[in-house]
C-alpha positions as CSV (number, residue, x, y, z in Angstrom):
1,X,134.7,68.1,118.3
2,X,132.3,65.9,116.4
3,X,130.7,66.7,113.4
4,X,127.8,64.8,111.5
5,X,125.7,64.6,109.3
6,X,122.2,63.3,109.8
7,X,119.0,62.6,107.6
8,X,115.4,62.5,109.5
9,X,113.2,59.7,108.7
10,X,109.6,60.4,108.3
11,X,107.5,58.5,110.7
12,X,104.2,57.7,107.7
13,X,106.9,57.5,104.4
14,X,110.2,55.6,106.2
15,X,112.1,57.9,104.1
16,X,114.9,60.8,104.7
17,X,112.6,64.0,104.4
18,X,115.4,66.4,106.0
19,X,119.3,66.7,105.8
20,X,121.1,68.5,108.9
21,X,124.2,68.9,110.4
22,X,125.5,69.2,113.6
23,X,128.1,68.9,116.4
24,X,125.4,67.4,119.1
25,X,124.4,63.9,119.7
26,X,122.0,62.8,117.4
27,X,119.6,62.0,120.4
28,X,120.0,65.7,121.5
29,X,119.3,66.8,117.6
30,X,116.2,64.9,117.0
31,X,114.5,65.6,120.7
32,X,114.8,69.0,119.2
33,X,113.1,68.5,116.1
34,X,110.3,66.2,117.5
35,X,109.6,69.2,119.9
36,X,110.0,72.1,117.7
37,X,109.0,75.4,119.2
38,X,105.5,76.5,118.0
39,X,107.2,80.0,116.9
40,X,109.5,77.9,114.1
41,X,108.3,78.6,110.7
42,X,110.9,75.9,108.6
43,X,109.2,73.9,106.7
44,X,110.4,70.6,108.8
45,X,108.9,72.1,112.4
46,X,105.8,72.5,110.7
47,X,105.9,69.3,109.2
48,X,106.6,67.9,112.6
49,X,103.6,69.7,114.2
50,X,101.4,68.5,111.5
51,X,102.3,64.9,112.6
52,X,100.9,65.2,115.8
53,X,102.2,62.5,117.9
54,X,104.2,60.4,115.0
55,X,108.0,61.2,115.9
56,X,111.0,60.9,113.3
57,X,113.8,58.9,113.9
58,X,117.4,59.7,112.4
59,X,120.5,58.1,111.1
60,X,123.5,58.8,110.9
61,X,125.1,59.9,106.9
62,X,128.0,60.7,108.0
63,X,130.9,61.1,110.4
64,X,132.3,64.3,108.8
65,X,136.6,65.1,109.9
66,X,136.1,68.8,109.6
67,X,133.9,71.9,110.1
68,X,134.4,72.6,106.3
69,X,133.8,68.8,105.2
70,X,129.8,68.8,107.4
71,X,129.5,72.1,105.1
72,X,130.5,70.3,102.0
73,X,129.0,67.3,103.0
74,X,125.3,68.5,103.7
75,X,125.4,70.4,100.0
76,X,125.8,66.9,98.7
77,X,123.2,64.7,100.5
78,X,120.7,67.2,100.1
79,X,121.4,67.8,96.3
80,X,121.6,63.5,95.8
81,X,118.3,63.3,98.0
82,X,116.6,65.5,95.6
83,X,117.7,64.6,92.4
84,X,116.2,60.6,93.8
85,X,113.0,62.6,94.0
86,X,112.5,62.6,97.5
87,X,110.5,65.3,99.1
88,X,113.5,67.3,101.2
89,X,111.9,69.8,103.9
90,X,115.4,71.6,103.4
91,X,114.7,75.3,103.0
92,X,118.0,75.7,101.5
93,X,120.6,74.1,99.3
94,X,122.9,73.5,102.3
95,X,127.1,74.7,103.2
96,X,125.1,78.6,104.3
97,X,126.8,78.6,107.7
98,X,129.8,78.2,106.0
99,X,129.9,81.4,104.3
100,X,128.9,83.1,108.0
101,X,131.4,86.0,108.8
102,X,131.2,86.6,112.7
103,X,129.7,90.3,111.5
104,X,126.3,88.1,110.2
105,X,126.3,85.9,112.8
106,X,125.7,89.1,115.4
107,X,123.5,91.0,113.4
108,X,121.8,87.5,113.2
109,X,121.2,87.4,116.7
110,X,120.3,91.2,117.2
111,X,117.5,90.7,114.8
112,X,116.3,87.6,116.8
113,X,116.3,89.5,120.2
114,X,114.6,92.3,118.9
115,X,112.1,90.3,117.3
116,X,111.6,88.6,121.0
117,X,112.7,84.8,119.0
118,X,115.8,84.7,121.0
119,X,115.7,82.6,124.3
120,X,116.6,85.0,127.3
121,X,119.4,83.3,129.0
122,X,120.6,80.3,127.0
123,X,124.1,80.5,125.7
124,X,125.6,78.4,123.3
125,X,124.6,74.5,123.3
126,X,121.9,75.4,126.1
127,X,119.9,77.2,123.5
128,X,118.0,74.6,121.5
129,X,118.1,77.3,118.7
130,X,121.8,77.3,118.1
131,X,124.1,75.8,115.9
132,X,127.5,77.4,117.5
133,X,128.9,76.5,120.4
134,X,130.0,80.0,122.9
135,X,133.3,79.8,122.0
136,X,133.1,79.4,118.7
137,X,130.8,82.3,118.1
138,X,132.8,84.6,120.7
C-alpha cells in the first residue's frame, strides 16, 4: 500500500493552503476536493466552493513507508506550514486517525447514517468520503 502525503495549492495564492494524507492517487484525491459535496462543512470544501470554477492543483510532500509515519508525517507539515504563516484550511493539528480505535471508527459511521451524510451503497475506496479501505476497517 502507498501512503502520501499531499499539500493543495490554491489556485489565486500558488501556495499550500491544505495538508492531507492518503492512500489514493493523488489524481483520485484532488478530483475529490475540486468536487466537494455541497453537504461538507470543512473549511477546505468551502473554500473550494467559494472559488467557483478555479481548481487546486497538488504535490506530492511525501512518499511516507508506514501507516504510522503519514500520521507522523501530516502533524509535521501542517505544524511547519503554519508556523511560515501560511493560511492552512486544516481543521485540526493532524495524526487524529491515528488514535482511531475500530469502536470510534463504527460509532463514526452510525452517526453519519443516521444523520443521512453517509453514501448508501459505497464501500470502502468507492465512497469519496472515506479514508479506510474495507478491509482495513473490517
Amino acid at each position: 500500500m502507498s501512503y502520501k502525503i499531499y499539500g493543495l495549492i490554491h489556485p489565486i495564492t500558488k501556495k499550500i493552503c491544505y495538508v492531507g494524507l492518503t492512500t489514493r492517487t493523488l489524481k483520485e484525491r484532488l478530483a475529490q476536493h475540486n468536487n466537494p459535496v455541497k453537504s461538507n462543512p470543512t473549511k477546505i470544501a468551502k473554500l473550494k466552493r467559494s472559488l467557483k470554477e478555479k481548481k487546486f492543483s497538488i504535490i506530492l510532500l511525501k512518499d511516507c513507508s508506514s501507516k504510522e509515519d503519514m500520521y507522523n508525517s501530516e502533524i509535521t507539515f501542517i505544524k511547519f506550514y503554519r508556523e511560515s504563516g501560511l493560511k492552512i484550511y486544516n481543521i485540526t493539528d493532524g495524526g487524529e486517525y491515528a488514535k482511531q480505535t475500530p469502536e470510534s471508527i463504527r460509532k463514526m459511521l452510525e452517526t453519519k447514517k443516521k444523520k443521512g451524510t453517509f453514501p448508501k451503497g459505497l464501500k470502502g475506496e468507492e465512497n469519496v468520503t472515506s479514508i479506510f479501505k474495507e478491509e482495513e476497517i473490517l
